[in-house]
C-alpha positions in Angstrom: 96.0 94.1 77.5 97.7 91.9 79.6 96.0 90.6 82.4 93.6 92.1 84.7 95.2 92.8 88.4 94.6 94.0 91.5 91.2 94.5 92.1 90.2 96.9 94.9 86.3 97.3 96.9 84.8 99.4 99.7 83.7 96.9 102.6 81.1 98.1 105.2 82.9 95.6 107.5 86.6 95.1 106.7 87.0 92.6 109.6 84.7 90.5 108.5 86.0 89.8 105.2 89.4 89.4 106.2 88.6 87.2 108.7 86.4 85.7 105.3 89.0 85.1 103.7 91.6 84.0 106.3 88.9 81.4 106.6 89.4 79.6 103.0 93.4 79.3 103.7 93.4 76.7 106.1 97.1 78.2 108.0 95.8 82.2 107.4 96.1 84.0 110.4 96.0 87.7 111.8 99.3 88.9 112.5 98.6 92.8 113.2 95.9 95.0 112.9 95.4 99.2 112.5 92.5 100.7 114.2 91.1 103.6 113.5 91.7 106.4 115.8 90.2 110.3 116.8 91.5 111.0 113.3 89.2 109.3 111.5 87.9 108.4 108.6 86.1 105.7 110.4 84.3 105.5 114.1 87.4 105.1 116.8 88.3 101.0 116.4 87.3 100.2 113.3 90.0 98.1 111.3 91.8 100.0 108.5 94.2 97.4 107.9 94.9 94.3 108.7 98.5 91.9 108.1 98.0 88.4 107.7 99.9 85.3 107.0 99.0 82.8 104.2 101.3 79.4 104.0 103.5 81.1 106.2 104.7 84.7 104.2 103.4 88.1 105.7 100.9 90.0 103.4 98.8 93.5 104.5 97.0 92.9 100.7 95.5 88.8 100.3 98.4 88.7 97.7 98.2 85.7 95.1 102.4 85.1 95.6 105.4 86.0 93.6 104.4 88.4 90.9 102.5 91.9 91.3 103.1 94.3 94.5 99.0 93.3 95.2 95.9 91.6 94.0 93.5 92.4 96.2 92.8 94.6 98.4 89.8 96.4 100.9 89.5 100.3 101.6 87.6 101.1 104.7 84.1 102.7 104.1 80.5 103.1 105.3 78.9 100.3 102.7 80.1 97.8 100.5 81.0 99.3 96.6 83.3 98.4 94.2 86.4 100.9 94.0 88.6 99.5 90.6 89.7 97.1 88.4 93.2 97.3 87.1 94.2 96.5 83.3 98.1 95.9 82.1 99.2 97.7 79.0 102.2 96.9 77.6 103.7 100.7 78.1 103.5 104.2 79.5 102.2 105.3 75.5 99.6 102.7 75.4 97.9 104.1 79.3 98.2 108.0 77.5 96.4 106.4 74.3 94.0 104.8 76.1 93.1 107.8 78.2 92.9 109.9 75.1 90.5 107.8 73.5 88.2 107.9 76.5 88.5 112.0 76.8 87.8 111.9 73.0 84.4 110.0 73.3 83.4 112.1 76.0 85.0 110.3 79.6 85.8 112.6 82.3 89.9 112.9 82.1 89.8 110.7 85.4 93.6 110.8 87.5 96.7 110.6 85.5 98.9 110.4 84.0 101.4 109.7 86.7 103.6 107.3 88.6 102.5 105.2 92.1 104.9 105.2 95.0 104.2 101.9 95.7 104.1 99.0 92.9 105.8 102.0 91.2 103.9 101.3 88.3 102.8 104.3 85.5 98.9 104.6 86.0 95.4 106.3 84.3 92.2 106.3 86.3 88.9 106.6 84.5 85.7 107.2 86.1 83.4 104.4 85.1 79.4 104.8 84.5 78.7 103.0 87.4 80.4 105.5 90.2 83.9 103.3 90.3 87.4 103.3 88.7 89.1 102.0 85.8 93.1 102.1 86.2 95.4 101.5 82.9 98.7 100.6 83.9 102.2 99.6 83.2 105.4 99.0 84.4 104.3 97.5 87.9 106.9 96.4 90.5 107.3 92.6 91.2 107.1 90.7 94.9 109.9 87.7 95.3 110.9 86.0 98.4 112.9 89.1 99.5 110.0 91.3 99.7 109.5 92.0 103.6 105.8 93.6 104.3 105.4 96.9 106.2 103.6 100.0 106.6 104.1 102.5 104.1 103.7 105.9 105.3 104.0 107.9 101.3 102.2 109.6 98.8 99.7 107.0 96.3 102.0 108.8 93.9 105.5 110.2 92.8 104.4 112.7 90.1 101.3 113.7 88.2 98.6 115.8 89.5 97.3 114.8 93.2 93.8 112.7 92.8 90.5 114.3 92.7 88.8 114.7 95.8 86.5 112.0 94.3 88.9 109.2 94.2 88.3 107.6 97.4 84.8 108.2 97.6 82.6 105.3 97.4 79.8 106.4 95.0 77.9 103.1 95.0 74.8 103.0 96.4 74.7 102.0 100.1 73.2 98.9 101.0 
């Protein structure tokens, strides 16, 4: 394994921890912001993504700088929970190993194997004990001072089977 990145939670109040975290970067600010609408998932208003400025570059994820498409990231919910952790393998055989070993000692077979749009990285989710996500991956995309922010209106994946209908359920306990 690599290195462990990005890291993803449910928030019961995304607004707050963005504006959280804007508050340890001393030039943060909010740049744009997507409310919720008729549509759902959340009560008409509530914020389901934010863009924000750190030392002057345009994020939507708090992004740690050059290297991986995000770090970290919130997903709009009724309570907090944790949604994944992320773990680098070196290749596209080592995520299938991994996932076979976990079918083989009993794991449900999770989402995967497939491909994200975005980050374009190979990926394996495993449900964990606790009600969250375990994602194996490879091959991730890179940011460098060309990449330009925006909304991305795609699939969370070019090929591979669609995600279960579990996937962005927060399963931890509410608080």
């Amino acid at each position: 394994m690599n290195k462990i990145t990005p890291f993803l939670w449910f928030n019961d109040n995304a607004e707050a921890a963005a504006d959280f975290y804007l508050s340890i970067f001393p030039d943060g600010r909010k740049l744009n912001e997507l409310r919720c609408t008729e549509a759902g998932p959340l009560p008409v208003g509530a914020l389901l993504a934010i863009d924000i400025e750190i030392a002057g570059q345009q994020v939507t994820f708090l992004n740690g700088g050059p290297g991986d498409h995000h770090i970290f990231g919130f997903i709009a919910s009724t309570h907090r929970g944790f949604h994944h952790a992320s773990f680098e393998v070196p290749s596209i055989d080592a995520i299938a190993l991994g996932a076979d070993r976990m079918r083989s000692r009993g794991r449900d077979a999770g989402w995967g194997l497939g491909r994200h749009t975005i980050g374009s990285n190979f990926f394996h989710y495993n449900p964990d004990p606790w009600g969250s996500w375990i994602e194996w991956f490879s091959d991730i995309d890179q940011v460098d001072d060309s990449w330009v922010a925006g909304e991305w209106e795609v699939p969370p994946h070019l090929w591979g089977a669609p995600p279960p209908e579990t996937f962005l359920a927060n399963r931890g306990p509410p608080a």
